[in-house]
Structures are given as C-alpha cells and as structure tokens.
C-alpha positions in Angstrom: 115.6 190.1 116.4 118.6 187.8 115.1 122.0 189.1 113.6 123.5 187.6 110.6 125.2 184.8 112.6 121.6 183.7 113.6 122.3 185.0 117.2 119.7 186.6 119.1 120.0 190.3 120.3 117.8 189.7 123.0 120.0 186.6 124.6 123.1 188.4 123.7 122.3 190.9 126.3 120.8 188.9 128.5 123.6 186.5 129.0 126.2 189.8 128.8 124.6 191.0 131.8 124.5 187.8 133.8 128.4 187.8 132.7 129.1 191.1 134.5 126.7 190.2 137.5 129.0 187.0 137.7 132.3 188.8 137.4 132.1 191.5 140.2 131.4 188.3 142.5 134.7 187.2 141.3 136.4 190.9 141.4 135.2 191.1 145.4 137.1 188.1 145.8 140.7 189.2 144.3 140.1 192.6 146.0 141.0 190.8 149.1 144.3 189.5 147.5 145.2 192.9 146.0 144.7 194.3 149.4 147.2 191.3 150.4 149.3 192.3 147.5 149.5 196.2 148.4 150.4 195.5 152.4 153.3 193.8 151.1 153.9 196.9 148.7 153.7 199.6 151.2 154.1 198.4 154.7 157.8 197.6 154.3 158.7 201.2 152.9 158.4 203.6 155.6 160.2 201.1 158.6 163.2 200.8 155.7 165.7 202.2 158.3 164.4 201.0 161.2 164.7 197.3 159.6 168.1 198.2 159.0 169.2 198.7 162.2 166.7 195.6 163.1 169.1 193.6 161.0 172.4 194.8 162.3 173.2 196.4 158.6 173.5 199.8 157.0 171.0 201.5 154.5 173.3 201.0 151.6 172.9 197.1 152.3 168.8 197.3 151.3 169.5 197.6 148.0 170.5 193.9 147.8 167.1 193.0 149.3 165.3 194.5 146.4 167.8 193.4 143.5 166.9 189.9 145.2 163.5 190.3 145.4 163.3 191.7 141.8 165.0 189.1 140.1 163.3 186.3 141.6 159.8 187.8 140.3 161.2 188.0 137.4 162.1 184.5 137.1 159.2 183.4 138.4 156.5 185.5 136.7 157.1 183.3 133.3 156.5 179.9 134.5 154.1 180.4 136.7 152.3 182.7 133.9 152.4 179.7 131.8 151.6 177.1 134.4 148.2 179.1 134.7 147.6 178.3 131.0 148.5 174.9 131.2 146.7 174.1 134.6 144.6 176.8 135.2 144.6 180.3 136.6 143.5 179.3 139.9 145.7 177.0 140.8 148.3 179.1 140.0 147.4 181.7 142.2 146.6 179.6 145.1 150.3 178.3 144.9 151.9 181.6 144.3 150.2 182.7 147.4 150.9 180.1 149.5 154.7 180.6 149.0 154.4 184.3 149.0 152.7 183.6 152.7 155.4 180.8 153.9 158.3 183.3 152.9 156.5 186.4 154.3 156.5 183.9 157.9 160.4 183.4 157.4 161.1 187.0 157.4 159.6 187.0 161.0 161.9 184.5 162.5 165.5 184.8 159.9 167.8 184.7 161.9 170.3 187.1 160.3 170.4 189.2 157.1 171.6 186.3 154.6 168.3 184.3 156.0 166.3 187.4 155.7 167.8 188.3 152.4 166.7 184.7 150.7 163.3 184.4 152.4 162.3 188.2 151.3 163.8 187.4 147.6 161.3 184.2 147.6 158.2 186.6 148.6 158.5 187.9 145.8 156.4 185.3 144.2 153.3 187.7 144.9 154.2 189.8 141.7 152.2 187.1 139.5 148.9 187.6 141.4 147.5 190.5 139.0 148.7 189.3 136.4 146.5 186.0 137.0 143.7 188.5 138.3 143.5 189.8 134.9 143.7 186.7 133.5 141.0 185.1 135.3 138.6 188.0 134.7 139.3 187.9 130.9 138.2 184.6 130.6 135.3 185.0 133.1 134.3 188.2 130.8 134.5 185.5 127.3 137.0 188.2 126.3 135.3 191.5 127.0 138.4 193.7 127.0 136.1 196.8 128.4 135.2 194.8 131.2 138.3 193.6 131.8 139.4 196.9 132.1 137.3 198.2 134.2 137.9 195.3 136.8 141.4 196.2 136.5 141.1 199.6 137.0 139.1 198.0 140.9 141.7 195.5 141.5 144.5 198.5 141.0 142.6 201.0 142.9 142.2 198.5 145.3 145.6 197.7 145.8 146.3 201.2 146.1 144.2 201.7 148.8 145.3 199.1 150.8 149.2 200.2 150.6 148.2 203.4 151.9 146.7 201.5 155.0 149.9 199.3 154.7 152.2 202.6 155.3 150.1 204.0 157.7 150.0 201.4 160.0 153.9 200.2 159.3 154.1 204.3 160.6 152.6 204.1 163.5 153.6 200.6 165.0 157.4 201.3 164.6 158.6 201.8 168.1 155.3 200.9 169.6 155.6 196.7 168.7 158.8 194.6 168.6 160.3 194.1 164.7 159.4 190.5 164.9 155.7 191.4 165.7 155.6 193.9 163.5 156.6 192.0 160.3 154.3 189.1 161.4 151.4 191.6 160.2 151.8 191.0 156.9 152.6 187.4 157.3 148.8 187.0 158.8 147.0 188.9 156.1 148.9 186.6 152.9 147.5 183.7 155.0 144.1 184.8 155.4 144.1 185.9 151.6 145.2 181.8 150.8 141.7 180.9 152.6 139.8 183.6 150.4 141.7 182.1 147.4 140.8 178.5 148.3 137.1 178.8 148.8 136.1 181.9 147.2 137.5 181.4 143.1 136.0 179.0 141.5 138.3 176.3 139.8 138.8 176.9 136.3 139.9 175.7 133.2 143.3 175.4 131.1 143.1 177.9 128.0 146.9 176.0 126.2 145.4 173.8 124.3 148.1 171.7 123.3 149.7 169.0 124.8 153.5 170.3 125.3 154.9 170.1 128.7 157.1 172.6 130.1 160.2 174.6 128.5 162.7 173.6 131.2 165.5 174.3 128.8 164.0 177.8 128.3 163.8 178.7 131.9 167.5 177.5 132.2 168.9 180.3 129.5 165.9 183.0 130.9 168.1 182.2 134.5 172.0 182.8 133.0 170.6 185.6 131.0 169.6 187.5 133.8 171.8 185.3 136.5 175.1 187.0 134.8 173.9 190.4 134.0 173.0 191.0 138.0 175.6 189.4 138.9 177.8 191.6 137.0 175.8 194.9 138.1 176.1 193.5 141.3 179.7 193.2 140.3 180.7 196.8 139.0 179.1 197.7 142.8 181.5 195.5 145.0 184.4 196.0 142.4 183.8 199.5 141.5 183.2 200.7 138.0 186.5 199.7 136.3 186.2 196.1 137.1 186.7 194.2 133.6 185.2 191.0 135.6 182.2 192.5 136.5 181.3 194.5 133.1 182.2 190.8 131.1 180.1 189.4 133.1 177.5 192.0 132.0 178.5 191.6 128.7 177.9 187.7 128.5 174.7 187.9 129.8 173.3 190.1 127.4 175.2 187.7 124.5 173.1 185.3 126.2 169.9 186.8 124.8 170.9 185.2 121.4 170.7 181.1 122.7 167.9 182.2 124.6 166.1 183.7 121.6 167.0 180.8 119.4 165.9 177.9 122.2 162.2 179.4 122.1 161.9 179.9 118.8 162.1 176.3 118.3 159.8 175.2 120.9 156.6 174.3 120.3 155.2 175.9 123.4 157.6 177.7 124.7 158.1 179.4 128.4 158.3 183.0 126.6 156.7 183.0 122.8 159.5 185.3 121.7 157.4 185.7 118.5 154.2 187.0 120.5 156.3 189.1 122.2 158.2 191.1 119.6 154.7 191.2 117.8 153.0 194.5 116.3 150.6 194.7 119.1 153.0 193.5 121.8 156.2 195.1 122.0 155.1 198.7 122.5 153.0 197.1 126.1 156.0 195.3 126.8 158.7 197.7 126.4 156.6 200.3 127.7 156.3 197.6 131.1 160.1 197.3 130.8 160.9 201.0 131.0 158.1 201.8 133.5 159.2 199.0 136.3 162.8 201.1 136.1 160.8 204.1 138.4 158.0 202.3 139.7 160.1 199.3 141.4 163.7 200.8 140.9 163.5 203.8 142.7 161.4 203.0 146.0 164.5 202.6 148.3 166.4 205.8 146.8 163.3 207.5 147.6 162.6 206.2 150.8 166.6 206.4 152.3 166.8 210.6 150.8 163.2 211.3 152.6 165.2 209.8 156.0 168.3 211.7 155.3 169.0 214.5 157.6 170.4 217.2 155.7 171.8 218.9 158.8 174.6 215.9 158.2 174.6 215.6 154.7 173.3 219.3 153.3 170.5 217.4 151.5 167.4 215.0 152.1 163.8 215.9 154.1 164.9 215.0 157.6 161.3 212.8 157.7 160.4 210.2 160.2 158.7 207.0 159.3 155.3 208.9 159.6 155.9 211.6 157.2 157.1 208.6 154.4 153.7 207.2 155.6 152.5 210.0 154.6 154.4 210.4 151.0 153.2 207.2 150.4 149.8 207.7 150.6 149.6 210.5 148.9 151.2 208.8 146.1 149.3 206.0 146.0 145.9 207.9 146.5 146.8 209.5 143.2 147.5 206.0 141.6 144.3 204.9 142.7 142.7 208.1 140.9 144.9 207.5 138.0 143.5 204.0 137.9 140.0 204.8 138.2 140.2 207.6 136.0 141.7 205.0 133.2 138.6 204.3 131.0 137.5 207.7 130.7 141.2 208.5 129.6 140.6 205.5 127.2 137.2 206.8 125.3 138.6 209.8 124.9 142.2 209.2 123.5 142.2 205.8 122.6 144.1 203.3 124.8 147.3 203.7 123.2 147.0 207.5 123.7 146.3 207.2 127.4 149.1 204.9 128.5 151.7 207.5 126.5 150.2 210.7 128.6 150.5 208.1 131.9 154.2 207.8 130.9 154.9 211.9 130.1 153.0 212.4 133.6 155.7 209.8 135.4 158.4 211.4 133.6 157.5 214.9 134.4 157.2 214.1 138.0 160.9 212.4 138.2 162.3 215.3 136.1 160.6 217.8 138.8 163.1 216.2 142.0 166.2 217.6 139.9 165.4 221.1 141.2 162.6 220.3 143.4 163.8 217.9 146.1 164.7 221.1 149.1 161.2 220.7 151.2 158.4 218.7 152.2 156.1 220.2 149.8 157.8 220.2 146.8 158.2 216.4 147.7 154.7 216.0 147.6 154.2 217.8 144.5 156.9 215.4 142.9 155.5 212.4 144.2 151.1 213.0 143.3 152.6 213.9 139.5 154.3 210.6 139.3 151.6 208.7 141.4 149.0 209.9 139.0 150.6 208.2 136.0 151.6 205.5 137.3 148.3 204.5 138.5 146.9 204.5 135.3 149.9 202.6 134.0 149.6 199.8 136.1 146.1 199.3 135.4 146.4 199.8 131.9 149.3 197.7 130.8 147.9 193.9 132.3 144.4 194.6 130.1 146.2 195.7 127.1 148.2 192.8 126.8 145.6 190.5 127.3 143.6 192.3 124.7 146.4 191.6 122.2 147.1 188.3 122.9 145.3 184.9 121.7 143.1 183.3 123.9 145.6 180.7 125.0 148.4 183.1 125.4 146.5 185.7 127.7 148.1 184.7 131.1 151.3 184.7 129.8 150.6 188.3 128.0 149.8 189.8 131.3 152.3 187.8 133.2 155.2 189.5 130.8 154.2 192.6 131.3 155.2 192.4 135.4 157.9 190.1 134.3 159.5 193.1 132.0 158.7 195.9 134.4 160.4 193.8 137.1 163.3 193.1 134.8 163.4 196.9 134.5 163.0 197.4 138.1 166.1 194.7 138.5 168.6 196.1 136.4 167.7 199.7 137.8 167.7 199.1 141.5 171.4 197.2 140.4 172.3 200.4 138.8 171.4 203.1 141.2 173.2 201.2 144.0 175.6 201.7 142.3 175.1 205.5 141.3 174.2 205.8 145.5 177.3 204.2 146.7 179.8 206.4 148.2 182.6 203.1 147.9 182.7 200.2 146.0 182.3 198.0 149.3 179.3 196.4 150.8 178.4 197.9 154.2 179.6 201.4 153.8 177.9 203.6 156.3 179.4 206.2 154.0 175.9 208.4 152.9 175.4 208.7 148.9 176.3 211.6 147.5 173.3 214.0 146.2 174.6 213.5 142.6 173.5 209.9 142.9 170.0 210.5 143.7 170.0 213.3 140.4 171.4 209.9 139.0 168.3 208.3 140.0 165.6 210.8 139.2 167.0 211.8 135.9 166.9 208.2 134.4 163.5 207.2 135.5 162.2 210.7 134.2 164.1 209.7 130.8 162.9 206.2 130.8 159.6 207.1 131.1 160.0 210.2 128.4 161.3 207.4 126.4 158.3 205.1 126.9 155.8 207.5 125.9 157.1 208.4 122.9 157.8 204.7 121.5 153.8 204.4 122.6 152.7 207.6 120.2 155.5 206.4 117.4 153.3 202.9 117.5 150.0 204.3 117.5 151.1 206.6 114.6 152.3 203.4 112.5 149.3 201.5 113.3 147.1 204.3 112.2 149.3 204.6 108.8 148.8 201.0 108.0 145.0 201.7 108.6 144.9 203.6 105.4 
C-alpha cells in the first residue's frame, strides 16, 4: 500500500524501525559521556568546604569559581553549537571533551586558587555535550522529535544517575584520599569518555549548508555584553551596592545588547540567529532555559555552604557533613531522573508546552517551601525531591523542544541556546546571590552570610521559575488562539 507521495507504508516502517534499532546503539554510546558529564555535576558538590580549606580560601570565595565557570559555558556554548553545524556534531563533541578532560587534569596539580580558578572556568566546556547529544540523535532519528525525546529523557536520566554516584563517592573519599587524588577521579573518567567518543560515534555530516565562515565579530560583542555585566555584578560585590562604577558597568553591558543585536541581524550566518531566537516557537524554550538555569546552576553553592552551616554558630543551617549533602543530592537527582523518565507520558497527556510549565510550578514550589521550611533534615529533603522532580523533566524537555522548533540546519545551535541561556541565567544569579550572601563587600570574608541572604536566594529562584511557567501557559494559550 502507497500513500499519496507514492511512498510505501510497508518500507516506511521498515526503515523507521531499523532507524530506532540504529539510534539506541548511538544513545549507549553518549550514556557514557553523560555519565562523564554528571561526575563533573555532582562529585564537586558535597567536598565544597573541604576544597576550600584545600585551597587555603574561605566559602564565600567559591562563588567566584562558579561565576567563572558559568560564564565561560556561556561563551562557549554558541560557537561550538555552531561549529557542530558547520563541521559536524561529532567533531564538536570530541573537542569539547578533550578540553573539558585537559582542564579537569589542571585542577589536580593548580598550584594556587587563581590557577585553580582559570582551569575550573575552562572545564566548563562540558556544558555543550547534551546539547550536541540531542543534536546528533535528531539527525540520526531524520527528525523524529518523539524519538528524540525519548533518547533525551535516557541521556538525562542517565546523567542523573551518574551524579548521584558522583556525590556518593566524593562523600565517602573526603578524608580517606589526599585532595589531589581525589580530584584526579574525575579527571580519569572525561579521559576515558574522549576514547568512547573517538571510536564509538560515528562521524557525521554538516547540516549549515551555506558557505559562510564564522561570526568572529558576533562572538566579540556576545563577550563585552556579558564581559561588563559580570564584571559589574562582580563589581557591586567587591565595592558594595552603592558603587556607581560597578552598576555602570552593569548598565553598559546591557546597552551592549543593542550592537550586538544589530551585528547578527546583518550576518548572513550569524553565531546567534537573533531572528530564530526571538521567534514564535523559540522564545518561550529559551526564556523558559534562561529563567530555569537561575535555580538549577545559580543556587548549588548557596545550597551546599547552608546544608554545612552549623547553626549552633550561626542559629541557622543543617549542621550536615559531606555525607548527608551526598545524600541531598541524590535524593534530588533520583527525582530528576524520575522527572525525566516520566517526561513523555507528561507530554501525551498535556501537550509538551503544558508539561514543561507544570515542571516549572513544581521547581518553584519547592524553592518557595525553604522560606519556612529550611529548620531540619527532613524538611530539607522535602524541599529538595519537589524541586528535583521538576527539574528533571525540564532538563530533558527543553534541548528536544528546541530542536523540534528549529530548521534542520539550525538544530545544534537551538539546543545549544538553550544551555547557553540557562547558563546565562545561572551566571548572572550565582553573581547576584554572592552578593545577597556576603556579610562585607570584600573578598575573603570569613564573615558567615546572614539567613536573610539565603531567603534572598530561595525566594528568587521560586519566583523565577513561577515566572517561567506562566510565560509557558501565556504561549500555549496564544498559539492555540491563532489556531482558530
């Protein structure tokens, strides 16, 4: 039996199934790097402390390991997202991982914390691998956005799994292995993952198919844009918050946008296709990426440092050890995991849209609970499952939708924005809750942050995510008005 294009029915099916035998070959393969990818996500987190003292600096000073890590992904996640349409996904992958593995080595043997500091910031090169995953099962799946949803929702799950045995195993080694030792761990598992990569993935094709190089001039304004507005955050922190230098500085970059919005318009294949981006389809994904990587990335060290704090000192925090974070962290991420798996039954049953706006009330609800929640172990918990849930599904979700919104040619870079905004988000908000956590405007303090700065915290990622969720229903509700 043929369809009206003259297809048959029969060879349809036949070649759609050899499709999806072929593309769980290629899913076992990125498993291994998303296992890669969630050691580097979850090790680090319970021995945050303990790498402190390791480093000869005080808690406050972590915060300017994850503004430099964040900013660097988020420089990076654009041209390497569009390096993998112009040269191919593979390739792209291979060389992200390869630097993610030689900076993950330098952590081991830096010398001091500015060493450290730089060599962690450059590790965070690994934010581009799912977003290349994605990529490279889209096109494997000739577009099958179920598919590729349902690998996503393995690769995620995956990940999650593996940063549970990341936190576990950080828990239990601190005090039992020297620091150097210990952070070589992770070091050895990117470099097995850049074998896997090598032999494993088979080489594939470009998917740009014209013949423009590469936007240097956009990736120059992208780098002041967000080059003066950290530096300014990072300003109004060292300064304090009535620091006209620091807040211009802000203020610049943000007028900044305007060139840089201007520069890519005009380019005929430019590093971000601001036009793409601000599309129908797009913006709701991208925003909702934005506002989502303010809790998901921005509020890990907040979370981590009040879990450590004794409240027999301060009159708040849990008083934990590195095993009971462990242990917060794997509860949290086991609920990702089941968010992510659970993510295409959500789907059939509320529509994508619908799905990713419930994933963003669930991740607001669960920030919102730590305002008067935050007294005991198990309320901690309770907090952290809510939040996990949600954000599980969200991080699956989010790659696949782009990608199903975006032109063949463009789907690297679709899924490659949305972990460029959410680390944007995470950025700006790790730069402003350092600042909300510091108890002087000075680098160093051994001063402890004041409870009010982690309500700061927990009240803006809860609102962010509120916010999120509502743009995603407003969206829907327009697209299903135009419908009639």
């Amino acid at each position: 039996m043929s369809t009206e294009d003259g297809v048959s029915t029969g060879s349809t099916t036949g070649g759609t199934e050899a499709v999806a035998r072929g593309i769980w070959v290629v899913v076992g393969f990125l498993v291994a790097v998303e296992f890669a990818s969630g050691i580097l996500q979850g090790y680090y987190t319970p021995i945050f402390s303990d790498l402190a003292v390791h480093l000869g600096v005080s808690d406050a000073d972590l915060n300017w390991l994850e503004a430099g890590q964040l900013i660097v992904s988020a420089l990076c996640v654009p041209p390497l997202a569009r390096l993998g349409d112009l040269i191919g996904h593979k390739k792209v992958l291979l060389l992200a991982t390869g630097v993610t593995a030689l900076a993950t080595w330098w952590t081991v043997v830096a010398p001091d914390f500015g060493s450290f500091l730089v060599a962690w910031s450059v590790q965070g090169a690994y934010v581009i691998w799912l977003p290349l995953e994605v990529a490279i099962v889209h096109k494997r799946t000739d577009g099958d956005t179920a598919l590729t949803r349902k690998a996503a929702g393995i690769l995620v799950g995956a990940l999650e799994i593996s940063v549970i045995l990341g936190a576990v195993a950080a828990g239990a080694l601190v005090g039992a292995l020297p620091m150097a030792a210990i952070l070589a761990i992770p070091a050895v598992c990117i470099t097995a993952v850049f074998v896997v990569i090598a032999l494993g993935i088979e080489p594939d094709r470009p998917t740009a198919v014209s013949g423009g190089g590469f936007d240097w001039a956009g990736l120059g304004v992208l780098t002041l844009v967000l080059g003066l507005v950290m530096a300014g955050l990072i300003g109004v922190r060292v300064l304090g918050p009535g620091s006209p230098l620091a807040w211009g500085l802000v203020v610049l970059g943000l007028a900044a946008l305007w060139p840089f919005w201007k520069v890519e318009a005009r380019q005929r294949e430019p590093l971000i296709d601001v036009h793409l981006l601000v599309s129908r389809a797009q913006w709701p994904i991208q925003l909702t990426a934005f506002l989502f990587g303010m809790s998901v990335l921005g509020a890990q060290i907040p979370l981590s440092t009040f879990a450590r704090t004794d409240p027999a000192v301060t009159g708040y925090g849990l008083g934990a050890d590195a095993s009971f974070v462990s242990m917060l962290i794997a509860l949290y991420v086991i609920t990702m995991a089941l968010g992510a798996f659970t993510l295409p039954l959500w789907a059939r049953f509320l529509g994508p849209m619908r799905a990713q706006a419930v994933a963003c009330f669930l991740v607001a609800l669960g920030y919102l609970m730590w305002l008067p929640l935050h007294g005991s172990t198990g309320q901690a918990l309770l907090n952290m499952a809510v939040i996990g849930f949600g954000s599980g599904a969200l991080v699956a979700s989010l790659p696949a939708a782009a990608a199903a919104a975006a032109p063949a040619s463009r789907t690297a870079f679709a899924t490659g924005m949305t972990n460029a905004t959410k680390t944007v988000g995470g950025a700006i908000a790790s730069a402003v809750f350092a600042i909300a956590l510091a108890a002087t405007g000075t680098i160093g303090a051994e001063a402890k942050a004041p409870l009010s700065g982690y309500l700061t915290v927990w009240a803006v990622c809860g609102l962010a995510a509120a916010v999120a969720g509502a743009l995603l229903l407003l969206a829907r509700t327009a697209e299903a008005d135009d419908a009639l």
